[in-house]
Chimera marker file (.cmm) of the C-alpha trace (Angstrom):
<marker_set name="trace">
<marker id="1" x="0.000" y="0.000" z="0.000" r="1" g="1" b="0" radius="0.5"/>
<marker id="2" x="1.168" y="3.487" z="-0.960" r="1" g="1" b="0" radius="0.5"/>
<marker id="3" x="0.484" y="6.727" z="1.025" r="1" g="1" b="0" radius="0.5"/>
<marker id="4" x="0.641" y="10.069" z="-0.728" r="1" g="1" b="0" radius="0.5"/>
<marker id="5" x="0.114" y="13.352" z="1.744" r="1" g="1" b="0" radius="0.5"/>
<marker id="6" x="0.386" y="16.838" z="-0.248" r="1" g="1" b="0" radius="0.5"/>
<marker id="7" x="-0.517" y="20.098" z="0.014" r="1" g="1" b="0" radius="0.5"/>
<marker id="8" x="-1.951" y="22.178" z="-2.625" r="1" g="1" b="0" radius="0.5"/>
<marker id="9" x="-1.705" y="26.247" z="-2.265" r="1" g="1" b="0" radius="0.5"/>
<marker id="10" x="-4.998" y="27.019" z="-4.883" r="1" g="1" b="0" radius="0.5"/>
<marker id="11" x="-4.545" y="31.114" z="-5.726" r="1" g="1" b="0" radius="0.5"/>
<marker id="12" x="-7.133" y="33.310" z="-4.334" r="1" g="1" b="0" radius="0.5"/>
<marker id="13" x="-10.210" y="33.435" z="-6.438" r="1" g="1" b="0" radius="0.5"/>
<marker id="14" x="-13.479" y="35.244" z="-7.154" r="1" g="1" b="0" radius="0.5"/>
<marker id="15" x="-17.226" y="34.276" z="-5.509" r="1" g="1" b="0" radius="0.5"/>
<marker id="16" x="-18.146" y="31.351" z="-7.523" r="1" g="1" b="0" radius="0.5"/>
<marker id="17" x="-17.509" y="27.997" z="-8.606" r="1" g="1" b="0" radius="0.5"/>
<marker id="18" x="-14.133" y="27.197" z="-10.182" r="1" g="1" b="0" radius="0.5"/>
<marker id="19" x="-12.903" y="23.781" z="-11.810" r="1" g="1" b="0" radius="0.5"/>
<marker id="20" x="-9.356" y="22.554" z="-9.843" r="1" g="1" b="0" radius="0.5"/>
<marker id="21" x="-9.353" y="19.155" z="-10.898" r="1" g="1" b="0" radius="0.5"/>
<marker id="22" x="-6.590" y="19.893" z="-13.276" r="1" g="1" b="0" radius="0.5"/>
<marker id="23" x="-4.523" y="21.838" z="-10.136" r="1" g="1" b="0" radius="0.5"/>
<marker id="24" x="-5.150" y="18.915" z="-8.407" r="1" g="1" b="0" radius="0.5"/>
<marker id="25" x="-3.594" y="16.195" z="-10.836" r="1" g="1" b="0" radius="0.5"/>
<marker id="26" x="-0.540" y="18.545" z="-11.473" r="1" g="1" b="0" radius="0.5"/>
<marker id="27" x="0.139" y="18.582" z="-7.960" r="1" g="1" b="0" radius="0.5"/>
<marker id="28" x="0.011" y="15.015" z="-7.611" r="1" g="1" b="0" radius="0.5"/>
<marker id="29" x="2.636" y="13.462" z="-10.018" r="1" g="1" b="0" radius="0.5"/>
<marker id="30" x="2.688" y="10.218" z="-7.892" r="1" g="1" b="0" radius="0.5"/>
<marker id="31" x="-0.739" y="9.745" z="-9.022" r="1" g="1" b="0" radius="0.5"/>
<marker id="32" x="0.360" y="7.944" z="-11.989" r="1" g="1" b="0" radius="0.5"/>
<marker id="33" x="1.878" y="5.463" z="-9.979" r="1" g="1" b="0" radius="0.5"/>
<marker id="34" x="-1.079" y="4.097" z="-8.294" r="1" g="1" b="0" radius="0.5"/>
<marker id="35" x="-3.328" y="1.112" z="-9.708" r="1" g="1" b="0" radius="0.5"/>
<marker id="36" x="-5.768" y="0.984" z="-7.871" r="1" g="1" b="0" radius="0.5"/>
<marker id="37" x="-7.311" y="3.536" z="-4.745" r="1" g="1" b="0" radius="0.5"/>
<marker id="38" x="-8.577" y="6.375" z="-3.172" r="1" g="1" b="0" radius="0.5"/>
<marker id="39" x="-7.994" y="10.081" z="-3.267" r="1" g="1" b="0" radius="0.5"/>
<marker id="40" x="-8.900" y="12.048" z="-0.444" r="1" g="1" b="0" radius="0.5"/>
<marker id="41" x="-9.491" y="15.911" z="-0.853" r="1" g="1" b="0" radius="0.5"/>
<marker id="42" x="-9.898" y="17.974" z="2.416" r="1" g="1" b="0" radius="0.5"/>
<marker id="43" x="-10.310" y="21.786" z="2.267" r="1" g="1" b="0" radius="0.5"/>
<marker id="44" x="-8.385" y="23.517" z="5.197" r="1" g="1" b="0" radius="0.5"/>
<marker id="45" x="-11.471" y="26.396" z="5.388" r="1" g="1" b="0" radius="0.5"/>
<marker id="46" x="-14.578" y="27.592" z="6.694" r="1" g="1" b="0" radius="0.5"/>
<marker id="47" x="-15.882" y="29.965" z="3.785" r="1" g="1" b="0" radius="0.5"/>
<marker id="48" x="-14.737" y="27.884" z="0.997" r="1" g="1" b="0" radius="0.5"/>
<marker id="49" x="-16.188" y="24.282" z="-0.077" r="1" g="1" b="0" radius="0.5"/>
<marker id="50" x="-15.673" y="20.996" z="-2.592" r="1" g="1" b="0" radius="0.5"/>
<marker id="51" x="-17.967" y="19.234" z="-4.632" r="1" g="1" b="0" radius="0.5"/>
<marker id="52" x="-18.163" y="17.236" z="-7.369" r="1" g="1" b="0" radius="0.5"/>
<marker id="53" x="-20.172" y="18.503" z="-10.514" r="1" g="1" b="0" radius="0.5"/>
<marker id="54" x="-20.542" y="19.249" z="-14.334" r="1" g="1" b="0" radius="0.5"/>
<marker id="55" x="-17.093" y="19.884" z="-15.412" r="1" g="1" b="0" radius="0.5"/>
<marker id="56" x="-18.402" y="20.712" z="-19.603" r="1" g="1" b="0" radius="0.5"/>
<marker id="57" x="-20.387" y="24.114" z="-19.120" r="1" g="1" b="0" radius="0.5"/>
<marker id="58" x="-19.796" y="27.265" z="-17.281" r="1" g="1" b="0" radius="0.5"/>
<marker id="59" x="-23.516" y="27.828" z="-17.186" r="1" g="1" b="0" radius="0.5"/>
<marker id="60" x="-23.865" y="25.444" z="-14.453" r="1" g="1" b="0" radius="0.5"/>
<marker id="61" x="-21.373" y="27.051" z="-12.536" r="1" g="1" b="0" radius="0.5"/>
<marker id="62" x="-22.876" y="30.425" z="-12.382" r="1" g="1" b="0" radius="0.5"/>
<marker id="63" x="-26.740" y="28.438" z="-11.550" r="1" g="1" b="0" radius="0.5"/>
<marker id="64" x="-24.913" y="26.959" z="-8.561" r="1" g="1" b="0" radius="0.5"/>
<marker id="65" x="-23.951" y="30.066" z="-7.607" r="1" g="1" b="0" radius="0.5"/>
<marker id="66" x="-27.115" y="31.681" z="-8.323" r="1" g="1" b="0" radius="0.5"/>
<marker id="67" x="-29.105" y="29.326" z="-6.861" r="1" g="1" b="0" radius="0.5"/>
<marker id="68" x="-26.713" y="29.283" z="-3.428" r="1" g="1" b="0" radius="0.5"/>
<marker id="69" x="-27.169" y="33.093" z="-2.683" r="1" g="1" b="0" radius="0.5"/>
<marker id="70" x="-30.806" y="33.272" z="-3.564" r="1" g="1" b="0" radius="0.5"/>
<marker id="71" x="-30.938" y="30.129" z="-0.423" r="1" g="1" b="0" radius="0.5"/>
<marker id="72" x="-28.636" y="31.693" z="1.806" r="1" g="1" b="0" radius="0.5"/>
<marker id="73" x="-28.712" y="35.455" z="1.247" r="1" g="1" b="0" radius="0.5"/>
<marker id="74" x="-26.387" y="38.266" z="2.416" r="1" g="1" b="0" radius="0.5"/>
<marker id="75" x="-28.269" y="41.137" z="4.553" r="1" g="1" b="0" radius="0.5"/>
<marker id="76" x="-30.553" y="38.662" z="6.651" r="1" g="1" b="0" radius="0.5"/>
<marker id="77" x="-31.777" y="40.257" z="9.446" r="1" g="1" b="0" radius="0.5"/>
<marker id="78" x="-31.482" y="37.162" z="11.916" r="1" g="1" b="0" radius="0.5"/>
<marker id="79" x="-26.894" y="36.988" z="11.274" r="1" g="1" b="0" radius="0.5"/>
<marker id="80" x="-25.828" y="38.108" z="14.404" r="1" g="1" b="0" radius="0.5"/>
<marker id="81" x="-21.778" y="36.782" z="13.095" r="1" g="1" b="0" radius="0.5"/>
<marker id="82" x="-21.094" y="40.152" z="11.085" r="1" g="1" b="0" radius="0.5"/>
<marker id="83" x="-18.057" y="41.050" z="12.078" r="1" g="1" b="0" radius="0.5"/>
<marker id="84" x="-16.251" y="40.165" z="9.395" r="1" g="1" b="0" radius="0.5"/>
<marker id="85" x="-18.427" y="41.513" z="6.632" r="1" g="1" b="0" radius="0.5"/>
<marker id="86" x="-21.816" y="40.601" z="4.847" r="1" g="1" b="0" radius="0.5"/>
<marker id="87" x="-20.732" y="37.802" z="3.085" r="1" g="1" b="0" radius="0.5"/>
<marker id="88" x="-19.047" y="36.185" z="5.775" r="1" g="1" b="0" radius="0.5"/>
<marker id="89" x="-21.888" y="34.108" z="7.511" r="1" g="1" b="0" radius="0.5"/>
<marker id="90" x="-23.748" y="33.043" z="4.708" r="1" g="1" b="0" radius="0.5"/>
<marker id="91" x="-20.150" y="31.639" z="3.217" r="1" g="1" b="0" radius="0.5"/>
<marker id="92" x="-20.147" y="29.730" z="6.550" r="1" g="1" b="0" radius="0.5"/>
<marker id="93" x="-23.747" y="28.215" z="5.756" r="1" g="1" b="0" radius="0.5"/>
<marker id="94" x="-22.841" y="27.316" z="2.256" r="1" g="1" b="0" radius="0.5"/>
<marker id="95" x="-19.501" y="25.586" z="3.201" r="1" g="1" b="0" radius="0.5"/>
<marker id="96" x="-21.416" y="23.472" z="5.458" r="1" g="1" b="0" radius="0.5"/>
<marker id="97" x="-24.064" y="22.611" z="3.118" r="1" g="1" b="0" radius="0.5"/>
<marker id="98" x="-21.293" y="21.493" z="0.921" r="1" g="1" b="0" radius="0.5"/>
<marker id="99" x="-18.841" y="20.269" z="3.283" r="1" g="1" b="0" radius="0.5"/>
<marker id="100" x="-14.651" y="20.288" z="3.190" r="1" g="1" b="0" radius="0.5"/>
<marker id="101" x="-14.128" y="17.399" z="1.391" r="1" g="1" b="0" radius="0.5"/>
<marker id="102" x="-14.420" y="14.906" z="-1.255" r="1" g="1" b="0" radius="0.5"/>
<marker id="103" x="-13.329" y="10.916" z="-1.424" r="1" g="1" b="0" radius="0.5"/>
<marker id="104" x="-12.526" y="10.162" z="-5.232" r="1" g="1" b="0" radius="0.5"/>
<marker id="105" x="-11.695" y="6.152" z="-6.297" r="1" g="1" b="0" radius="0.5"/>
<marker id="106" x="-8.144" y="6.275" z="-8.348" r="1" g="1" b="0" radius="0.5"/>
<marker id="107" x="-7.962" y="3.962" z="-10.769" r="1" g="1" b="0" radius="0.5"/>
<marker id="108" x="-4.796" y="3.189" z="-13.131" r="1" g="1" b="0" radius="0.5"/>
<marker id="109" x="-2.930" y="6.389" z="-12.222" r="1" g="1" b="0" radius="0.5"/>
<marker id="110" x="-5.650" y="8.542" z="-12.436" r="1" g="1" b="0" radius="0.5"/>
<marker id="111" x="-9.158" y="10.098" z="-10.901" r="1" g="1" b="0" radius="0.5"/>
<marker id="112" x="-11.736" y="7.782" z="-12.114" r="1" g="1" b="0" radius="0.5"/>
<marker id="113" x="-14.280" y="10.421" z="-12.600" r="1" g="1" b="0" radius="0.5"/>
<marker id="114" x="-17.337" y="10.431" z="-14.894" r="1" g="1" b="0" radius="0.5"/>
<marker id="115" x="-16.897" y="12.100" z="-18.488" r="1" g="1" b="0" radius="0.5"/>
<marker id="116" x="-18.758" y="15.046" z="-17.590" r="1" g="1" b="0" radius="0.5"/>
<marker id="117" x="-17.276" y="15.290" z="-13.524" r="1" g="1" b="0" radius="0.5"/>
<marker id="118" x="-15.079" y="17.769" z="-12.440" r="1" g="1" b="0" radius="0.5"/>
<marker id="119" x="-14.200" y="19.002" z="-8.908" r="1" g="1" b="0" radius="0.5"/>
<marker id="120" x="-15.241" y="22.574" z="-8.061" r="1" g="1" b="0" radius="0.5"/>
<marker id="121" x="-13.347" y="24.887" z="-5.431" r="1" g="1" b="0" radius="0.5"/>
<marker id="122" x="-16.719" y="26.673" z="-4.033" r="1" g="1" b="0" radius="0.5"/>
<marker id="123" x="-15.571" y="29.681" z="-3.183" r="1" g="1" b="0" radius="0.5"/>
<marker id="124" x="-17.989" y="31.699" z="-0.683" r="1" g="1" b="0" radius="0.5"/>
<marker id="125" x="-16.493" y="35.012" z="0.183" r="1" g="1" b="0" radius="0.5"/>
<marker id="126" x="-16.196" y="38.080" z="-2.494" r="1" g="1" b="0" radius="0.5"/>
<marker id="127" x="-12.312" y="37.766" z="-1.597" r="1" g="1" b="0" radius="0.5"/>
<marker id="128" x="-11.560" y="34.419" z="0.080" r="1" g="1" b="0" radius="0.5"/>
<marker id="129" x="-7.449" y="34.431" z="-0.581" r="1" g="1" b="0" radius="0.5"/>
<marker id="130" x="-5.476" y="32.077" z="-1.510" r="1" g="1" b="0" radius="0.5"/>
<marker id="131" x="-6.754" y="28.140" z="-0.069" r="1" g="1" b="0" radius="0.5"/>
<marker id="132" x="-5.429" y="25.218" z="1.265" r="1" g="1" b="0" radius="0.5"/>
<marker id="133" x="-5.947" y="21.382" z="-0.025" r="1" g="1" b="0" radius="0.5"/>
<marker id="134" x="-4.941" y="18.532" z="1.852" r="1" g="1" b="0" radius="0.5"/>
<marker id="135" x="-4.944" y="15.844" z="-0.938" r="1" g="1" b="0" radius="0.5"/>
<marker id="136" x="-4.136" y="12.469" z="0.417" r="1" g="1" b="0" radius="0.5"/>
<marker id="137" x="-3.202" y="9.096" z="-1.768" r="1" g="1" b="0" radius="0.5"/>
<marker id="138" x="-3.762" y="5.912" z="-0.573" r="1" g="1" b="0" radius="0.5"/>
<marker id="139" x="-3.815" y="2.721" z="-2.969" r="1" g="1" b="0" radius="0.5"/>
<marker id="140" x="-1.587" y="-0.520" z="-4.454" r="1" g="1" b="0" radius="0.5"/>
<marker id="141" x="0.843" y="0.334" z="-6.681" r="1" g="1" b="0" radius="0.5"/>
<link id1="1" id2="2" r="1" g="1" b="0" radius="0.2"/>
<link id1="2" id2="3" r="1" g="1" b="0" radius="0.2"/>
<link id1="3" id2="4" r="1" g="1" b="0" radius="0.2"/>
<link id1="4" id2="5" r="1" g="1" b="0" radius="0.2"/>
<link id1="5" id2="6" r="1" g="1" b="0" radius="0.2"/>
<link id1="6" id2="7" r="1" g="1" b="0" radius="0.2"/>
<link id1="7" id2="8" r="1" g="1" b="0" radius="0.2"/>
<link id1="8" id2="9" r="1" g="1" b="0" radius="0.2"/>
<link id1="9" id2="10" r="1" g="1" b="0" radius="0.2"/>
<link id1="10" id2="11" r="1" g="1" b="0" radius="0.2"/>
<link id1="11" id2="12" r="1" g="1" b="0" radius="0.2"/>
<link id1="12" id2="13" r="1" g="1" b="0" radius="0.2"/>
<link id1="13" id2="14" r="1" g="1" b="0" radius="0.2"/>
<link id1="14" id2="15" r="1" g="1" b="0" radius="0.2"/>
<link id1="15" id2="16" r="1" g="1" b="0" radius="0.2"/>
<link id1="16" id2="17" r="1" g="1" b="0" radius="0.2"/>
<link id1="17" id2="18" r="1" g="1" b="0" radius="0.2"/>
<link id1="18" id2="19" r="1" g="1" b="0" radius="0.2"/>
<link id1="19" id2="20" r="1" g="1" b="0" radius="0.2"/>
<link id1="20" id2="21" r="1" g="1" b="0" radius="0.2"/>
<link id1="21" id2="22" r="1" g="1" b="0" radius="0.2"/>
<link id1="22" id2="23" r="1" g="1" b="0" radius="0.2"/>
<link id1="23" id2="24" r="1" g="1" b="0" radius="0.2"/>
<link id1="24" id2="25" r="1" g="1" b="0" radius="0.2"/>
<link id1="25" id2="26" r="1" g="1" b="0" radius="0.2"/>
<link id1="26" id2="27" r="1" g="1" b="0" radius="0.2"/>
<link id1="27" id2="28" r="1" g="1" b="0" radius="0.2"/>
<link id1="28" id2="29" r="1" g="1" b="0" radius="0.2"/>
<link id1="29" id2="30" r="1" g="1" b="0" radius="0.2"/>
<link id1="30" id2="31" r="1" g="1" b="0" radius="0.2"/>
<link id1="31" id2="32" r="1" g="1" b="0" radius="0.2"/>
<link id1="32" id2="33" r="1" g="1" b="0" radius="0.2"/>
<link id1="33" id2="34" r="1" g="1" b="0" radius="0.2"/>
<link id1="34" id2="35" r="1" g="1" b="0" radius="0.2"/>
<link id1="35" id2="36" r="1" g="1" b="0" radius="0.2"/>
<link id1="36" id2="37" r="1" g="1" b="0" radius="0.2"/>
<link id1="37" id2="38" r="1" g="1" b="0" radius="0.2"/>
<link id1="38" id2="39" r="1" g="1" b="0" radius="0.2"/>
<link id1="39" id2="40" r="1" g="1" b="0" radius="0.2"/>
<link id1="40" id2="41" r="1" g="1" b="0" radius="0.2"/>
<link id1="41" id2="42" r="1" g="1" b="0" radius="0.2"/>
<link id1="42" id2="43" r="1" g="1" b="0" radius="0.2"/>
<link id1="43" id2="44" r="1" g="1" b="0" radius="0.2"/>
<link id1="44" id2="45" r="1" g="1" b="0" radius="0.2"/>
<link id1="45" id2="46" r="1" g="1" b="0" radius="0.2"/>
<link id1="46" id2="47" r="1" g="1" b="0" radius="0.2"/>
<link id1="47" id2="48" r="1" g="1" b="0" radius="0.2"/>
<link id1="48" id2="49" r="1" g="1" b="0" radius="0.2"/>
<link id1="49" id2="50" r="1" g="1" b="0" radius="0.2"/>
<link id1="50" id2="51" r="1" g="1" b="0" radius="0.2"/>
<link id1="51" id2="52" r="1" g="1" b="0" radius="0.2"/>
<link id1="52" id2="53" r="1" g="1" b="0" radius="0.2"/>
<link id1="53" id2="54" r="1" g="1" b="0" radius="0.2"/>
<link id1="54" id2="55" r="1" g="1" b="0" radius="0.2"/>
<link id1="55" id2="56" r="1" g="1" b="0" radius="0.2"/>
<link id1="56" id2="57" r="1" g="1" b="0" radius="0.2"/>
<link id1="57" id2="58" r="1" g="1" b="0" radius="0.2"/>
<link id1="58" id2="59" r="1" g="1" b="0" radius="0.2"/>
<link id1="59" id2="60" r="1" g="1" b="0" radius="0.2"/>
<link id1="60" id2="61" r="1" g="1" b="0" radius="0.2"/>
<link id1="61" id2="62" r="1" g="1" b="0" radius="0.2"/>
<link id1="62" id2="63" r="1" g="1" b="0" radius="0.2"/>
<link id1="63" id2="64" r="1" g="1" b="0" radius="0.2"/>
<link id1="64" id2="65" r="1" g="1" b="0" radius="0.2"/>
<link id1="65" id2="66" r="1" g="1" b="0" radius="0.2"/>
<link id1="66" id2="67" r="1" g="1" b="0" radius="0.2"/>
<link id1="67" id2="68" r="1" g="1" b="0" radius="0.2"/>
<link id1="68" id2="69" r="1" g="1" b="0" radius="0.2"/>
<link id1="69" id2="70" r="1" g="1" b="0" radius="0.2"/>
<link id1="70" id2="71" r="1" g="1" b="0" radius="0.2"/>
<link id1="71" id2="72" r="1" g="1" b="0" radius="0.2"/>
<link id1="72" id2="73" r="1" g="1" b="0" radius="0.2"/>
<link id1="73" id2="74" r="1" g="1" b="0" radius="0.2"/>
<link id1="74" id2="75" r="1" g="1" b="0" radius="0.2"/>
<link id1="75" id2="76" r="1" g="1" b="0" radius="0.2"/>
<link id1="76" id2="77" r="1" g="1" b="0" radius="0.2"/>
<link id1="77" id2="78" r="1" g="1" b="0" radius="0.2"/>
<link id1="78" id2="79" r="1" g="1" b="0" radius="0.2"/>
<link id1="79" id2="80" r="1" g="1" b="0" radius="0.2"/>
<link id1="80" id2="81" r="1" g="1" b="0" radius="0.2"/>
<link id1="81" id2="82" r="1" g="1" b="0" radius="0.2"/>
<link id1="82" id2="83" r="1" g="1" b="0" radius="0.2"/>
<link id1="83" id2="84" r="1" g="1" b="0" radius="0.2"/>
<link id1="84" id2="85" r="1" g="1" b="0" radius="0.2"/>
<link id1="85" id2="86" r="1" g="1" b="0" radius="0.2"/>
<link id1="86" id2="87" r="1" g="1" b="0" radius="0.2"/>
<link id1="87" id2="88" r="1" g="1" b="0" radius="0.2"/>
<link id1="88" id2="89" r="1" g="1" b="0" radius="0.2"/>
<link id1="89" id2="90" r="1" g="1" b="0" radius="0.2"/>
<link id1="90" id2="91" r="1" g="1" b="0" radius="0.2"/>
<link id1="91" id2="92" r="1" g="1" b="0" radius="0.2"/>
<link id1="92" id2="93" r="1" g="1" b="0" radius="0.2"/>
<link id1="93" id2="94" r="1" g="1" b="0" radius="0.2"/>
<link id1="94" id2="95" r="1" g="1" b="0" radius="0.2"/>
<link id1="95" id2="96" r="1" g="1" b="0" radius="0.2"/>
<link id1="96" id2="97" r="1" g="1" b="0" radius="0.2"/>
<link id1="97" id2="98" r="1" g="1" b="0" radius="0.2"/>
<link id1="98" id2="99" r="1" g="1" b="0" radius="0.2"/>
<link id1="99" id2="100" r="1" g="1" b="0" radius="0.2"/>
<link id1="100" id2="101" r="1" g="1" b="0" radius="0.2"/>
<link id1="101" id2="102" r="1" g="1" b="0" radius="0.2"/>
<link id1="102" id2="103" r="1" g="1" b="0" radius="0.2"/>
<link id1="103" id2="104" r="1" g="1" b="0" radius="0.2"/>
<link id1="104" id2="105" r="1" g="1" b="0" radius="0.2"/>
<link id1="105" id2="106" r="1" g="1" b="0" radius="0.2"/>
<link id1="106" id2="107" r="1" g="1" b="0" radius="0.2"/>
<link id1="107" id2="108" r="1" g="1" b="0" radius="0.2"/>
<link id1="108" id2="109" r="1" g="1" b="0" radius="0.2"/>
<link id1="109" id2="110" r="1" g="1" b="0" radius="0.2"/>
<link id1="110" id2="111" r="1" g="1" b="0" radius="0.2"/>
<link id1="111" id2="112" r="1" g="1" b="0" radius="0.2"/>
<link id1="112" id2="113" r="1" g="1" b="0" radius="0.2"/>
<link id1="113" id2="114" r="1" g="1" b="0" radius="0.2"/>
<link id1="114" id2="115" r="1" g="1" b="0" radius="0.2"/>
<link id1="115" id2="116" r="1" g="1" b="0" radius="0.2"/>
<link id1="116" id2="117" r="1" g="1" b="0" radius="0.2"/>
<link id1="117" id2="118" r="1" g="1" b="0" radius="0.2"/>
<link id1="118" id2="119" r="1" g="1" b="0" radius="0.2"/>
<link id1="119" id2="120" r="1" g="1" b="0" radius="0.2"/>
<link id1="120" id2="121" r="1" g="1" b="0" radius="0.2"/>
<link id1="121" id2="122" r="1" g="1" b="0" radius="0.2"/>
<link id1="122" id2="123" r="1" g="1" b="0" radius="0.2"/>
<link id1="123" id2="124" r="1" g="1" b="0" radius="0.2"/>
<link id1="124" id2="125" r="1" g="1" b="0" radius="0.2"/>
<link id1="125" id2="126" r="1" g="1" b="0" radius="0.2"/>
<link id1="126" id2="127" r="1" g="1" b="0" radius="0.2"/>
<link id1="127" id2="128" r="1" g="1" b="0" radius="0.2"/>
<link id1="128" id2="129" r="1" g="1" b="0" radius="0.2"/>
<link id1="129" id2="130" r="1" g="1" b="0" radius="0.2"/>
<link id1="130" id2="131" r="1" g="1" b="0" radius="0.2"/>
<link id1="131" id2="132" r="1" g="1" b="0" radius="0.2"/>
<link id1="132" id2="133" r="1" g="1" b="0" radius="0.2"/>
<link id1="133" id2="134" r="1" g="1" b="0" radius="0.2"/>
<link id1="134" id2="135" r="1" g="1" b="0" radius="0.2"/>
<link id1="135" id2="136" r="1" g="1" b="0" radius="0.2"/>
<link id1="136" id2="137" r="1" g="1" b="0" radius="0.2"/>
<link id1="137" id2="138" r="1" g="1" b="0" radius="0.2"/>
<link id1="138" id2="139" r="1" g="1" b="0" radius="0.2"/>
<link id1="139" id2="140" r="1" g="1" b="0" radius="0.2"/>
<link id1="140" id2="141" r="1" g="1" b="0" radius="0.2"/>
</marker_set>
């Protein structure tokens, strides 16, 4: 069994839903190695998120974002965590609704994702800065 631990610094990025999986790959160059395993992705924040979506059109990027601040809007009357600006809480909501993290199977030195699958940084805040993946390896050679 091979363990693979690395950390990936993803530059700071707009409100919205960005592809990675690319940044992900490149950062992983032991990747090709393994035959058969997992892949597991763990976002080091509380304003940003992962999932796993349409990887083809940009349309579906700007509906998920569309859709997640019509749900969990900025200016509700009921935040009482405002310190930190107006887009601060509901990025907290929205990271939890998504969660940190993503397991992904590897298979023959690479993600075994579906033709149209692509993992998304979700990033919550107008001006998040720069984020921190934990991606970690494990699998047979």
């Amino acid at each position: 069994m091979t363990w693979i631990r690395k950390e990936l610094t993803l530059q700071p990025r707009p409100r919205g839903f960005h592809l990675i999986t690319n940044e992900i790959v490149q950062a992983v160059p032991e990747l090709r190695d393994v035959r058969v395993g997992l892949a597991h992705l763990f976002l080091r924040h509380t304003s940003a998120s992962l999932t796993l979506n349409e990887n083809a059109s940009p349309d579906v990027r700007r509906d998920f974002e569309t859709w997640f601040n019509a749900a969990v809007p900025e200016g509700f009357p009921s935040w009482t965590h405002t310190f930190e600006g107006p887009d601060d809480m509901p990025a907290h909501i929205k990271a939890s609704l998504l969660g940190p993290s993503l397991t992904l199977p590897v298979t023959d030195g690479r993600l075994d994702l579906g033709t149209w699958q692509g993992v998304y940084l979700c990033e919550h805040r107008d001006r998040g800065g720069a984020r921190t993946l934990t991606i970690t390896i494990s699998g047979d050679p």
